[in-house]
VMD Tcl script that draws the C-alpha trace (Angstrom):
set ca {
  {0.00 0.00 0.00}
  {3.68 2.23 0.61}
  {1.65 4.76 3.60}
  {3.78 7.47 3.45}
  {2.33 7.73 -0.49}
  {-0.88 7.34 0.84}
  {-0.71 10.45 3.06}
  {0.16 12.43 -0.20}
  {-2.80 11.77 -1.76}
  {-4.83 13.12 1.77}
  {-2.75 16.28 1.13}
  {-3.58 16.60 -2.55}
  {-7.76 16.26 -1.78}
  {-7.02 18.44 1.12}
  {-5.43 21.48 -0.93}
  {-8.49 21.26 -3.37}
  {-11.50 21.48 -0.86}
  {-8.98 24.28 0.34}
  {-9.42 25.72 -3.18}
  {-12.94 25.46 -3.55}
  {-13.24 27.48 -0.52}
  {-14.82 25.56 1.43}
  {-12.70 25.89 4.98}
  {-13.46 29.74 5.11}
  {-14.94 32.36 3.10}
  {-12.77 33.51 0.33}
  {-14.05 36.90 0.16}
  {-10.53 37.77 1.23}
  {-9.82 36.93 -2.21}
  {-10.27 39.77 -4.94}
  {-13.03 38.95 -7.62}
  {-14.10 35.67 -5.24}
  {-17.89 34.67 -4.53}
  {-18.33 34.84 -0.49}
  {-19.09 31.21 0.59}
  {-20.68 30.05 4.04}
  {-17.20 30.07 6.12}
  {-15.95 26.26 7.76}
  {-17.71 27.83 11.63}
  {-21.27 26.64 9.85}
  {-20.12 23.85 7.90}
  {-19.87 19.80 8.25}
  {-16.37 18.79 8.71}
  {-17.68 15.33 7.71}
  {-17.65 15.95 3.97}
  {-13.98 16.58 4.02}
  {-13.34 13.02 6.33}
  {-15.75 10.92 3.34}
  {-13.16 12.78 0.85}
  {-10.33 11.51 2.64}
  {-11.12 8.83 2.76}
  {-12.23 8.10 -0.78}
  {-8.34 9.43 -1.44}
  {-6.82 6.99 0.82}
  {-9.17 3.69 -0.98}
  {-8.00 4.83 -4.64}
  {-4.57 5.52 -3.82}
  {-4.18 2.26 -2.26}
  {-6.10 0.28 -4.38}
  {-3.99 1.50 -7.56}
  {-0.72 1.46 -5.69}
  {-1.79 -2.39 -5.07}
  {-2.82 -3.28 -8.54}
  {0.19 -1.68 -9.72}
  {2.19 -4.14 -7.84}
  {-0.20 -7.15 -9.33}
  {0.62 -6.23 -13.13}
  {4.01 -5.34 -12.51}
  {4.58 -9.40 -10.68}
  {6.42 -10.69 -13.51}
  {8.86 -8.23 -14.12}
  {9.52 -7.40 -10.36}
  {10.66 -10.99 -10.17}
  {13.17 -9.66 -11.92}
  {14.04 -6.39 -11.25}
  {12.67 -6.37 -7.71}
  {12.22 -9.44 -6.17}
  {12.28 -8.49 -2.37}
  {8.50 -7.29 -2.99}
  {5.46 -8.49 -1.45}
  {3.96 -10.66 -4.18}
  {7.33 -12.02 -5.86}
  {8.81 -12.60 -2.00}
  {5.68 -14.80 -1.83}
  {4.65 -12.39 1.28}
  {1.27 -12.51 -0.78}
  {-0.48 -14.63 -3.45}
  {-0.95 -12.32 -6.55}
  {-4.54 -13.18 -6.67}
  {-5.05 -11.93 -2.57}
  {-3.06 -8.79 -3.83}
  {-5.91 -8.54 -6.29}
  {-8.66 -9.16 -3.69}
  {-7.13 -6.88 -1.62}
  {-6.56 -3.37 -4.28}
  {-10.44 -4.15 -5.29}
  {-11.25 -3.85 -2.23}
  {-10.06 -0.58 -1.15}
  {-11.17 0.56 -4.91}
  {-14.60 -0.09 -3.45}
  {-13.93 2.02 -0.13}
  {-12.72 4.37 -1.93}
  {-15.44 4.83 -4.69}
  {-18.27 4.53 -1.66}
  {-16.71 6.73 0.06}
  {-17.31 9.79 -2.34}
  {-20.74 8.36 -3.36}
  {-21.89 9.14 -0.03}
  {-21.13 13.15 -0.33}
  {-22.12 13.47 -4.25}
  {-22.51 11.57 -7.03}
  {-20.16 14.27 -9.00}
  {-17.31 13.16 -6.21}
  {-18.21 9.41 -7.06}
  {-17.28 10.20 -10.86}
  {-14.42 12.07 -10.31}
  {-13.62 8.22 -7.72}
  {-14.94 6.15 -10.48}
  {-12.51 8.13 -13.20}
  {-9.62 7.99 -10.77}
  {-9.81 4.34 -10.61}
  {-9.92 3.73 -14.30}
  {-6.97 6.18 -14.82}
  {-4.96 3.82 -12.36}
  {-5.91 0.26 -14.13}
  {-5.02 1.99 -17.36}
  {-1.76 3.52 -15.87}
  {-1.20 -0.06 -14.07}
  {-2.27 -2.30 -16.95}
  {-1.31 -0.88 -20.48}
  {0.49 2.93 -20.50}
  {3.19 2.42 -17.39}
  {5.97 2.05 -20.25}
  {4.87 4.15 -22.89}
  {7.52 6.93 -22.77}
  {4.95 9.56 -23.39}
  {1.46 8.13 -22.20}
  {2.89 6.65 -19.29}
  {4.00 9.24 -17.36}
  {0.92 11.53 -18.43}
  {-1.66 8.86 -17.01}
  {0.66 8.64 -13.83}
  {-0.16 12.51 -13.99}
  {-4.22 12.39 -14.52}
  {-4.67 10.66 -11.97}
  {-3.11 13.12 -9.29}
  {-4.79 15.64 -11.14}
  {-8.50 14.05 -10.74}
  {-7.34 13.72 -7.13}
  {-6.96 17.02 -6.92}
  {-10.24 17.55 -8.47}
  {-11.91 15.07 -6.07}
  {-10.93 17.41 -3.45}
  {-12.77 20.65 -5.15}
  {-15.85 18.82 -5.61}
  {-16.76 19.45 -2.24}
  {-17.73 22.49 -3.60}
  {-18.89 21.54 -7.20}
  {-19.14 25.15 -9.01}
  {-15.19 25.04 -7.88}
  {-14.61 22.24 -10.32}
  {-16.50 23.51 -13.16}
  {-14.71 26.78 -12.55}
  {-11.27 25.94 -11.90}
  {-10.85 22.59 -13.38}
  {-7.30 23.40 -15.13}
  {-5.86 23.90 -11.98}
  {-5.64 20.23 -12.13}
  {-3.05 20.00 -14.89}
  {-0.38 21.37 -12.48}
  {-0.02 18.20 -10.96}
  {-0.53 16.26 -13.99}
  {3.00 18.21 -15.28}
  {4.44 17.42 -11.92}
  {3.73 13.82 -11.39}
  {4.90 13.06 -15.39}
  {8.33 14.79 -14.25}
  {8.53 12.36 -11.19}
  {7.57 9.33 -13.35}
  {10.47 10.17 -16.33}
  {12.58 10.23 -13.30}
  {11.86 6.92 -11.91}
  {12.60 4.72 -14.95}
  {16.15 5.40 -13.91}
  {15.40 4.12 -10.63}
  {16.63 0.73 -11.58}
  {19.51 0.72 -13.95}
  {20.37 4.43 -13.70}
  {19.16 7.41 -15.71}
  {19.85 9.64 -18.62}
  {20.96 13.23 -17.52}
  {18.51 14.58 -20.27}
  {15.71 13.29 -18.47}
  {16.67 14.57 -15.34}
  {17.32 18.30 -17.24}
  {13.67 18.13 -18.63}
  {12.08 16.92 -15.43}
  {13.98 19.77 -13.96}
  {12.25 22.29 -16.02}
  {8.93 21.36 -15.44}
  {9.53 21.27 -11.63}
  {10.16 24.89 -12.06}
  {6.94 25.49 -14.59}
  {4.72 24.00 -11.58}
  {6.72 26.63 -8.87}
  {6.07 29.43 -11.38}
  {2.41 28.47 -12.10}
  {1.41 28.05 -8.32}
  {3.35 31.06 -7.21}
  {1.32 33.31 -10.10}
  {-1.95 32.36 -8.53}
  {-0.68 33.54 -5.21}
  {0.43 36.63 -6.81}
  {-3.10 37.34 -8.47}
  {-4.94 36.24 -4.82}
  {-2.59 38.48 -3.03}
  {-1.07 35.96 -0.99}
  {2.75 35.49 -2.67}
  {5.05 36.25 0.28}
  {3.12 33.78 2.67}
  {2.94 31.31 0.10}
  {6.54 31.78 -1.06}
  {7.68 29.96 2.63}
  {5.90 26.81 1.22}
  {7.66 27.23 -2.14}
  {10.75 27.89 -0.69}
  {10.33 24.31 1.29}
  {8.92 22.64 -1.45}
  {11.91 23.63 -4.00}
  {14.65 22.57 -1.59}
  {12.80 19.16 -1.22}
  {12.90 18.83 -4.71}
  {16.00 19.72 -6.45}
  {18.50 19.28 -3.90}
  {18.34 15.30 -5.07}
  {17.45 16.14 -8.29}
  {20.59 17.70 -8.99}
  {22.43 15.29 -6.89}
  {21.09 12.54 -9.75}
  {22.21 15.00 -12.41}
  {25.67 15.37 -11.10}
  {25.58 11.29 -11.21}
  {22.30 9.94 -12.46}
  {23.20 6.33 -10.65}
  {19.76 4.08 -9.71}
  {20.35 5.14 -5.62}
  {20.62 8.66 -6.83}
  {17.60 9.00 -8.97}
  {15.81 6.65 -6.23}
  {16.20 9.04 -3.42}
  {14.74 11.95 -6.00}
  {11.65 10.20 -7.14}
  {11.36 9.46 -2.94}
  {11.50 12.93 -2.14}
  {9.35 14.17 -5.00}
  {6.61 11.96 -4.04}
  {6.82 13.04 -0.51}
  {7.39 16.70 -1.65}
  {3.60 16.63 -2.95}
  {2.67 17.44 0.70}
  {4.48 21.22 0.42}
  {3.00 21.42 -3.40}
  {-0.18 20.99 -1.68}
  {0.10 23.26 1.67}
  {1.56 26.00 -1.19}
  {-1.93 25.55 -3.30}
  {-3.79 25.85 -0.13}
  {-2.18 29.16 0.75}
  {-1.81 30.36 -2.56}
  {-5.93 30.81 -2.56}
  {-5.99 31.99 0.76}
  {-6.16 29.37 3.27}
  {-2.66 29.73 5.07}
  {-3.57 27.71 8.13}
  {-5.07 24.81 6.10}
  {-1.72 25.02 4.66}
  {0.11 24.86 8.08}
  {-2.63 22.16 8.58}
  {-1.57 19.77 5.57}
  {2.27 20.26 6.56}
  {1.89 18.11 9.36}
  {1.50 15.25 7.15}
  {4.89 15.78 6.17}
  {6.90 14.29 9.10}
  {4.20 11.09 9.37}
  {4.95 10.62 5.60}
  {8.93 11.11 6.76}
  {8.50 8.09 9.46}
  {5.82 5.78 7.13}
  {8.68 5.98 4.49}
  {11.55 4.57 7.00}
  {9.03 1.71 7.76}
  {7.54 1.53 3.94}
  {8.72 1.48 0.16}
  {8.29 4.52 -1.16}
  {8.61 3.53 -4.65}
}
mol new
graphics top color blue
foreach p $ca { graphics top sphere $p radius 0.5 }
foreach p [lrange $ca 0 end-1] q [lrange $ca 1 end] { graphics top cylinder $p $q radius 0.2 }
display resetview
């Protein structure tokens, strides 16, 4: 299930129900609608969220682990399912299971949150089953589905999604420059790759730090940044200098776990500093899950 990924995704629906507005009114925005602030508000619509988040993630995570059997007998044989920890078919079981949780989970706030589940789940099998190794398609279907998490989050508020719905290619560009990364993990990495992934880490500072600029909220949201770009290209220029598998592992690790700064900078960037502060405390439980758990 890798946990300290898990958490990620809880940060990514966090920072879009942040977004949509929904923790306090976002009149302190300029040109913003006034919404009912969080004071009056059901908290319980954010858990179901959550927790819809935490039943995808793991069930793609899990079924990613299923296709990929064969060849991690190969490449990567002290995993679960080729260690014979678990039977491929109870691995199976197991990811359809939390699928279900997951889908459920948003069916029981909306049925627009239960499409945005049902299309997060179908972007995973696809990633899992047939687009992992396509150079191009892979690492954009990796991508979609962060970016429909993102969306599941603003659907707590559903003119949000209809409104800002390309906010969700940011993450789409981010998580397709962490997956180019990772096919290096293994037998090492090409330094263009890294160069390119590079750039497009920069694109997603420059595009969340230009919506803090137009709300207004840049210098608070520039600490996050700040935090988030260290976390990110310290390694990643480590595995330039020497793009060796250990190298380009520990990058891919800390850009996964980076996600959780991407997402407290979102959450600030549209106002909501303290649900910022909120979602960085996921960052040191993601820290100790990924001592105990594979991160990738």
């Amino acid at each position: 299930m890798r946990p300290a990924n898990v958490v990620t995704s809880v940060a990514d629906v966090l920072a879009g129900i942040a977004i949509a507005g929904y923790f306090f009114p976002q009149s302190i925005i300029p040109g913003w609608h006034t919404v009912a602030g969080a004071a009056g508000m059901s908290q319980f619509p954010v858990l179901l969220l959550c927790i819809s988040t935490i039943g995808l993630y793991s069930g793609g995570i899990i079924l990613n682990d299923v296709f990929d059997a064969e060849l991690d007998a190969k490449e990567r044989p002290e995993r679960p399912i080729p260690a014979g920890l678990i039977s491929k078919k109870a691995a199976a079981i197991f990811g359809g299971i939390w699928f279900f949780i997951g889908i459920f989970a948003a069916g029981m706030y909306s049925k627009e949150s239960q499409y945005l589940a049902v299309a997060i789940m179908v972007s995973c099998l696809i990633y899992d089953k047939y687009l992992k190794h396509h150079s191009l398609f892979g690492p954009l279907s990796m991508g979609l589905c962060r970016g429909l998490n993102l969306l599941l989050g603003m659907s707590i508020m559903l003119d949000k999604v209809q409104e800002l719905w390309y906010l969700g290619i940011v993450p789409i560009i981010y998580i397709a420059a962490i997956t180019m990364i990772s096919r290096g993990e293994v037998h090492g990495g090409g330094k263009k790759t890294l160069w390119f992934a590079g750039a497009l880490y920069f694109f997603v500072i420059a595009c969340i730090s230009y919506f803090a600029f137009k709300n207004g909220q840049l210098l608070v949201t520039l600490i996050f940044l700040a935090a988030f770009a260290m976390m990110i290209l310290v390694p990643l220029f480590r595995a330039m200098q020497n793009p060796i598998g250990p190298n380009i592992g520990k990058a891919v690790k800390s850009g996964v776990i980076a996600l959780i700064l991407m997402n407290a900078a979102w959450a600030s960037a549209f106002g909501v500093f303290q649900i910022g502060l909120f979602i960085v405390i996921l960052l040191p439980i993601s820290l100790l899950l990924s001592k105990a758990f594979a991160v990738t």
